[in-house]
N, C-alpha and C positions, 0 to 999 in steps of 0.2 A: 904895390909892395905889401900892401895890412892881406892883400889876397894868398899871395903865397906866403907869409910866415903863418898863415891860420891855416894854409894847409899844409904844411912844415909840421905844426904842432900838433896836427890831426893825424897826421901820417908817422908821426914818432913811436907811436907805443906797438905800431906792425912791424918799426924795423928791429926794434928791441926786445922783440919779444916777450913783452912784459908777463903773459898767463903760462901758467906752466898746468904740465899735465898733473892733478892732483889723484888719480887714480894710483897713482907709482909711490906715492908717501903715505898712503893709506897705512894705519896699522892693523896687521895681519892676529886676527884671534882665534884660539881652539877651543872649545867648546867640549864638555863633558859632564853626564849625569852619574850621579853615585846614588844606589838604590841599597838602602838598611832593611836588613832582617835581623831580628829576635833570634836567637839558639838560645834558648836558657836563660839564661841570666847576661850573657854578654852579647855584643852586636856585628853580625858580618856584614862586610860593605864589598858590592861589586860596580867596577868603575865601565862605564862605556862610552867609549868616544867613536865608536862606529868604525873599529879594527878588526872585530872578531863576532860572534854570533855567537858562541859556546858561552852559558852563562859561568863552566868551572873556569875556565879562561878570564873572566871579568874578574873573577874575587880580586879582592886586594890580598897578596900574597905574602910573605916573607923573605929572606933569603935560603931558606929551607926549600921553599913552596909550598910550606902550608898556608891554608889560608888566618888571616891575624883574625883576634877577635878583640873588640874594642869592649871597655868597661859601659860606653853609652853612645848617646850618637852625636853628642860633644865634641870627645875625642875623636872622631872621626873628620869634623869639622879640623880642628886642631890640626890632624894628620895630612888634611887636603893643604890649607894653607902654608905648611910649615914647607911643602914642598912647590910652592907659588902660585897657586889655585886660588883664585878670589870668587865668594859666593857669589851669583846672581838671584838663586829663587828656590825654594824650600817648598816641597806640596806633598800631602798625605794622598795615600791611594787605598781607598775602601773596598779590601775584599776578605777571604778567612780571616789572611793575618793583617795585623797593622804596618803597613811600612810606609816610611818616609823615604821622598826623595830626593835630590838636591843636583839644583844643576849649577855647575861651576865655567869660570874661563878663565885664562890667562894669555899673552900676547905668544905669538910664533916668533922664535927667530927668526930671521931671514940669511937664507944663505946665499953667499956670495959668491 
């Protein structure tokens, strides 16, 4: 009798299924870098998440289509999160000019 409820109770959690596939709950994230230049006195920011290769294509635009120009590279900050972009990693890249980069994510929706 102690034989088969210990194998009763070894053989429950095959018929239950207890583990589930955890691949399929995984949250799904996009990934995107914003590289800042200097014009002047103000700051253009071109966003790339790896849609396009034209870097006129990356700026960040308007509703006009020109490209915006930020007062620093603050507001740019600002402007990424306000539209649900959380930072990951900020890094300078040393050549003429000075720019900064910043790489951002946010979660994918998932469609149904």
């Amino acid at each position: 009798m102690k034989k088969l409820l210990f194998l009763l109770l070894f053989a429950a959690p095959l018929f239950c299924k207890a583990q589930t596939d955890t691949t399929n709950y995984q949250k799904k994230i996009a990934y995107c870098t914003v590289e800042t230049q200097q014009s002047g006195s103000k700051f253009i920011a071109a966003l790339d998440d790896g849609t396009t290769t034209k870097y006129s294509a990356m700026e960040i635009k308007d509703s006009k289509g020109k490209p915006l120009k930020f007062k620093s590279r603050i507001t740019i900050l600002d402007y990424m999160t306000q539209r649900g972009w959380t930072l990951v990693s900020s890094y300078g890249v040393a050549n003429p000019l000075t720019l900064v980069d910043f790489v951002f994510e946010r979660p994918v929706v998932a469609d149904k």
